[in-house]
C-alpha positions as CSV (number, residue, x, y, z in Angstrom):
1,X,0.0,0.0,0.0
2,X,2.8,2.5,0.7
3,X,4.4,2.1,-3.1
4,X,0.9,2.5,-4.4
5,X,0.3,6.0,-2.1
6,X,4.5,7.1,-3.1
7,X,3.7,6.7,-6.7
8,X,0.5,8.3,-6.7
9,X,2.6,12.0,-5.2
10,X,3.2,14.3,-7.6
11,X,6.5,14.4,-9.0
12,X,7.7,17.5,-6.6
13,X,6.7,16.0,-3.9
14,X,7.9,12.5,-4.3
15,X,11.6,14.4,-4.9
16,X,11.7,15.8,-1.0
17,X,10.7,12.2,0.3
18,X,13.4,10.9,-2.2
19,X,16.2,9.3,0.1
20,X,18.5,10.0,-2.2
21,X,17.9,14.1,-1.8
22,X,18.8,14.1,1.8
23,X,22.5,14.1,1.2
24,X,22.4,18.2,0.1
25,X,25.6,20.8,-0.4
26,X,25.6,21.4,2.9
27,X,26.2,18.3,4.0
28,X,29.1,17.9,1.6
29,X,30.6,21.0,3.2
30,X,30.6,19.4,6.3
31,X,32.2,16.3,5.1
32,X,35.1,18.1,3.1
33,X,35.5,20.3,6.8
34,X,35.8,17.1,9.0
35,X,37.7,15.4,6.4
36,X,40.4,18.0,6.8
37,X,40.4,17.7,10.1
38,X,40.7,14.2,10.6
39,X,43.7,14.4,8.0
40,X,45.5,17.2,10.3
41,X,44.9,14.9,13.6
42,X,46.3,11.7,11.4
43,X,49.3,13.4,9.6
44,X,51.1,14.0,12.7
45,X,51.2,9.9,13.9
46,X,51.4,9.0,9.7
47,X,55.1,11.5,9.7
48,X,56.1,9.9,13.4
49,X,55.9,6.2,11.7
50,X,57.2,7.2,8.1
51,X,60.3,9.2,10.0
52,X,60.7,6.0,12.5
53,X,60.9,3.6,9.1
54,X,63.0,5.5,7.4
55,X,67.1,4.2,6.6
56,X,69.6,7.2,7.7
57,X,70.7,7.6,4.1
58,X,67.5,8.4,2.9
59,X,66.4,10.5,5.6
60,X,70.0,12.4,5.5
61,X,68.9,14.1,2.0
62,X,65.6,14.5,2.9
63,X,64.5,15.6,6.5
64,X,60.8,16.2,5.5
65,X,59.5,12.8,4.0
66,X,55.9,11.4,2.9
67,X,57.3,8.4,1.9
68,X,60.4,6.4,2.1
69,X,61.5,3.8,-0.7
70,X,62.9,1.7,1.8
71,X,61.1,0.3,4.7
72,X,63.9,-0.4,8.2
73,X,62.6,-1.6,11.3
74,X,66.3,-1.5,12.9
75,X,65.1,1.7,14.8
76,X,62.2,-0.5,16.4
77,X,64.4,-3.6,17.1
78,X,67.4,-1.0,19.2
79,X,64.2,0.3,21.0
80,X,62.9,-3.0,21.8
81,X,66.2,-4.0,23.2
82,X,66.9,-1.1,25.6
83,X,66.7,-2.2,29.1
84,X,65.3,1.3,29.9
85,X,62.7,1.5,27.9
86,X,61.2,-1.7,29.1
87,X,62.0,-0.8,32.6
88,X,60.2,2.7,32.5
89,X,57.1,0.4,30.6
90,X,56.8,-2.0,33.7
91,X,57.0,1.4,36.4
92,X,53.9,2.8,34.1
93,X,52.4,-0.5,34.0
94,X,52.2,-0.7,37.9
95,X,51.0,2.7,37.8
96,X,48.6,2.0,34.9
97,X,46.9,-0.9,36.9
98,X,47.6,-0.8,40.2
99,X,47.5,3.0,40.3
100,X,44.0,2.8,38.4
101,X,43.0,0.8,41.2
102,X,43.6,2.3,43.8
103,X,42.0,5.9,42.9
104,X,39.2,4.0,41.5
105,X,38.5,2.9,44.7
106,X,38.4,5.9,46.8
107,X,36.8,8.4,44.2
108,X,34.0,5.6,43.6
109,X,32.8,5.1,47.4
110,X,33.6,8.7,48.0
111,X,31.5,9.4,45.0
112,X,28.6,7.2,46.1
113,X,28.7,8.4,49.8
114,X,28.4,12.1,49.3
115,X,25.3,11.0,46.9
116,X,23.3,9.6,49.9
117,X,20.9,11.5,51.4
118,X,22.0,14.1,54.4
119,X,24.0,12.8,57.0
120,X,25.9,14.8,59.5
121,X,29.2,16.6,58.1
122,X,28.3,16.3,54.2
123,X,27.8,19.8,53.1
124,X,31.7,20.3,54.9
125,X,33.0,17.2,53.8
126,X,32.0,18.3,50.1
127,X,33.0,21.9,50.5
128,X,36.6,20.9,51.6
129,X,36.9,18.7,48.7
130,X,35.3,21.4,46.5
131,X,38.3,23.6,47.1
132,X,41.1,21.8,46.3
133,X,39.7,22.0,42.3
134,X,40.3,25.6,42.9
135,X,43.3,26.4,45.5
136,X,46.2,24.1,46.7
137,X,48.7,24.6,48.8
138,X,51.9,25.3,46.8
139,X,54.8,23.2,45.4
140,X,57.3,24.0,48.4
141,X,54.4,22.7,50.8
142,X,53.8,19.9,49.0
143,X,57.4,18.7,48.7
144,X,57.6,19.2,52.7
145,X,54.4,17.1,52.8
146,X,55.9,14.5,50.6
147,X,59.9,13.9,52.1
148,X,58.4,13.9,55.5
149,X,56.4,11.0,54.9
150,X,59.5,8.9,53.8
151,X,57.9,8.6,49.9
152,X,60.8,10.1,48.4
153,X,62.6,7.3,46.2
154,X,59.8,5.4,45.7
155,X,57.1,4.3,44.0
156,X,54.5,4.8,46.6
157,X,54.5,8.7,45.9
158,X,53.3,8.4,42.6
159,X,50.3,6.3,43.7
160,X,49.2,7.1,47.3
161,X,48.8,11.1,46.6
162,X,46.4,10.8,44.0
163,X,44.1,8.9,46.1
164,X,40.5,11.1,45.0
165,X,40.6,13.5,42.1
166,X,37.5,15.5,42.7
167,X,36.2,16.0,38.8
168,X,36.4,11.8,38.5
169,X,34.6,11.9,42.1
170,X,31.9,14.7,40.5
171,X,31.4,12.3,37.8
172,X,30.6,9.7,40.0
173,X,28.4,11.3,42.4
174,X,26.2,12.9,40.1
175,X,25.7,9.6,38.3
176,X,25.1,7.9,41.6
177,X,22.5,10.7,42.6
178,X,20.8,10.4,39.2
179,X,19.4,6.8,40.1
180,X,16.4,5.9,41.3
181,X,16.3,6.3,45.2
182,X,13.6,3.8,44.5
183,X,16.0,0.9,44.4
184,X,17.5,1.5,47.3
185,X,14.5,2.1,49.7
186,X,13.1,-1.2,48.0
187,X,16.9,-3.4,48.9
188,X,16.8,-1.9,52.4
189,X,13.1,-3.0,53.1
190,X,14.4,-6.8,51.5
191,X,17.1,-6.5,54.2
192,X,20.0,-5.0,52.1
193,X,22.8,-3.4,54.1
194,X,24.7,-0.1,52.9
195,X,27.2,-2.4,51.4
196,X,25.3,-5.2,49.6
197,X,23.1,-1.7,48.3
198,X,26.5,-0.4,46.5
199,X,27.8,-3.6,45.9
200,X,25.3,-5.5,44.0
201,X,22.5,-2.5,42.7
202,X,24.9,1.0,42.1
203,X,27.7,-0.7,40.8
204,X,26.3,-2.9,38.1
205,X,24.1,0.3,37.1
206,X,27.3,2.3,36.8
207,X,29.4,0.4,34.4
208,X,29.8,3.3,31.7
209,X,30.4,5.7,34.4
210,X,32.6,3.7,36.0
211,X,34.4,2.4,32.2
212,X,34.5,6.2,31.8
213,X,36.4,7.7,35.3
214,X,38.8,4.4,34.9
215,X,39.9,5.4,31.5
216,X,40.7,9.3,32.6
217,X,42.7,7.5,35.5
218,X,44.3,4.9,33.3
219,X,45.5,8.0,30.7
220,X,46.6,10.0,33.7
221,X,48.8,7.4,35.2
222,X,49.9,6.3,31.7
223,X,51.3,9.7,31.3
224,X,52.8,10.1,34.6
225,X,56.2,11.7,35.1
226,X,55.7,14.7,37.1
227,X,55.7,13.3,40.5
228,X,58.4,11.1,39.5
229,X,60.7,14.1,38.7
230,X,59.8,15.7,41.9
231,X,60.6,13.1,43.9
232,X,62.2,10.1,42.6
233,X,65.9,10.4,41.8
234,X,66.5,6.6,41.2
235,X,67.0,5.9,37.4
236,X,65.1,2.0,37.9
237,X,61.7,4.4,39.2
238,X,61.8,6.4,36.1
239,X,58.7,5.8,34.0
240,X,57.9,5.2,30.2
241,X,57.0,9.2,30.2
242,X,60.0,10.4,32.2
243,X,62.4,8.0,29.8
244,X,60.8,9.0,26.8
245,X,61.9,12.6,27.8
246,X,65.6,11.6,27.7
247,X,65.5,10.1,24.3
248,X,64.0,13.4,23.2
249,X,65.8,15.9,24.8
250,X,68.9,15.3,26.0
251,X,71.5,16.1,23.2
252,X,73.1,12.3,23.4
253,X,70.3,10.3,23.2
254,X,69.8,7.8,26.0
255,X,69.4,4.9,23.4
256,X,73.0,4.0,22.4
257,X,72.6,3.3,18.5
258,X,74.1,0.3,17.3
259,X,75.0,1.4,13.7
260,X,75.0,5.4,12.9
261,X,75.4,4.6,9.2
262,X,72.0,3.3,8.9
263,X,69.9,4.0,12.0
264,X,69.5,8.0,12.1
265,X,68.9,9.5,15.6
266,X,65.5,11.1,14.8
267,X,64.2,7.3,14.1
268,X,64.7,6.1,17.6
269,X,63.3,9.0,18.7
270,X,60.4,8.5,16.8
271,X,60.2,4.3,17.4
272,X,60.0,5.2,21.2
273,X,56.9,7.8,20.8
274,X,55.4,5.2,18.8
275,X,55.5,2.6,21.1
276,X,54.5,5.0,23.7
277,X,51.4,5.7,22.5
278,X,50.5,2.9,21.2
279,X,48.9,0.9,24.0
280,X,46.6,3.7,24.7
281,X,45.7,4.3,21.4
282,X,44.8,0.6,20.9
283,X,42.8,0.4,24.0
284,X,40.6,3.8,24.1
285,X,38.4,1.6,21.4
286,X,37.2,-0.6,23.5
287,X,35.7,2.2,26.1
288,X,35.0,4.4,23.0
289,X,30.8,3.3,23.9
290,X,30.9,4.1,27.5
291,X,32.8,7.2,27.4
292,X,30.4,9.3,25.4
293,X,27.4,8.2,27.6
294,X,29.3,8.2,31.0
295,X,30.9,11.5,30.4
296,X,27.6,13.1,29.3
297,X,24.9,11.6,32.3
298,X,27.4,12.1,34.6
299,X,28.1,15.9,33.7
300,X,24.4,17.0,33.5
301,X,22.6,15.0,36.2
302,X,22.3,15.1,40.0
């Protein structure tokens, strides 16, 4: 019945319902725009890789390359060998998990609490929290806080101090708040404890906000160095972040190159931002669906 109705339209009018009209000039402005775009975000990791692949007698006569004739992974295979590298990539990686963790745990049940209902102490509780987004209490103070708890020279101070970080703990609370009250009035009168309530009813309802805050925590930690520069003088607690700075900056780099004739210092360089980034880059995918839909109910609601 619908085909017989559709052909019946005048021709005008069967023209606007046409799917085929729907893709307009507009539209194809917008493409071209994000297009360009998405080509100015990708060039950057496309010229990291090309320069990492590239033979030093190639890239000698040509410092600005699209493409290189000939393909060497020697930079790549130095990288993988240097005992630093790995070293800093197994400090991030306790960082990266059991860092996560750990600040996962107290900004979630901090989260949740301050979304109860009144209890004595909230309003100040949340107030003091509240201003340490917007004043802290110096570098020199905090370096004083820091040596005279004994963390200097190890790798408790870049884990224990970033217990809470009160936008995550935001997150979470208004998400928490934005629940049904419902659910937990109805577990208490079946006998539910505090516990069992955030245990088996909030925290299965808050798996994209909670796939969300762990990815900002899992970035932050993966791109820690600045605590370790502070404090940590030892070159076995350097991270991935704080070696990667070495190979970039210092005018030696850190990476002894095994043959100069063919390995060009700029490749190394470039092999150990690559496989910086890489592990993040390949698992951001995976929270892509939750991060859109955490980030946005836990921003407006509560």
């Amino acid at each position: 019945m619908s085909k017989i109705k559709i052909s019946k339209l005048p021709l005008a009018r069967r023209e606007k319902v046409s799917p085929s009209n729907r893709f307009g000039g507009f539209d194809v402005f917008c493409f071209i725009i994000l297009l360009v775009f998405a080509l100015l975000i990708i060039f950057p990791f496309y010229y990291l890789f090309i320069v990492s692949i590239t033979p030093q007698e190639i890239y000698a006569n040509n410092s600005f390359i699209l493409w290189t004739p000939e393909i060497s992974f020697d930079a790549y295979k130095t990288v993988f060998t240097e005992k630093s590298i790995w070293n800093g990539f197994g400090i991030t990686c306790i960082l990266l998990f059991g860092g996560t963790l750990y600040q996962m745990f107290f900004t979630v049940i901090t989260g949740y609490a301050l979304s109860r209902q009144k209890w004595v102490g909230k309003n100040f509780v949340m107030n003091m929290i509240l201003v340490t987004m917007f004043f802290g209490g110096g570098l020199i103070p905090y370096y004083v806080l820091i040596k005279s708890l004994n963390m200097t020279d190890t790798i408790w101070v870049m884990i224990i101090p970033g217990a809470i970080d009160t936008f995550n703990m935001l997150l979470m609370r208004n998400y928490f708040a934005s629940l049904p009250k419902e659910l937990e009035e109805s577990a208490k009168i079946d006998g539910a404890n505090d516990i069992q309530i955030f245990a088996r009813i909030f925290l299965p309802l808050s798996l994209p906000m909670l796939a969300t805050v762990g990815l900002f925590f899992a970035v932050g930690n993966w791109n820690s160095w600045y605590n370790g520069m502070l404090f940590n003088t030892k070159e076995s607690l350097k991270t991935l972040q704080q070696v990667l700075q070495d190979v970039i900056y210092t005018p030696a780099s850190t990476i002894p190159n095994p043959n100069p004739t063919r390995i060009n210092t700029e490749s190394l360089k470039m092999a150990a931002i690559f496989f910086t980034i890489i592990p993040m880059m390949l698992f951001y995918p995976f929270l892509q669906r939750f991060f859109v839909k955490g980030i946005v109910v836990g921003a407006i609601k509560g």
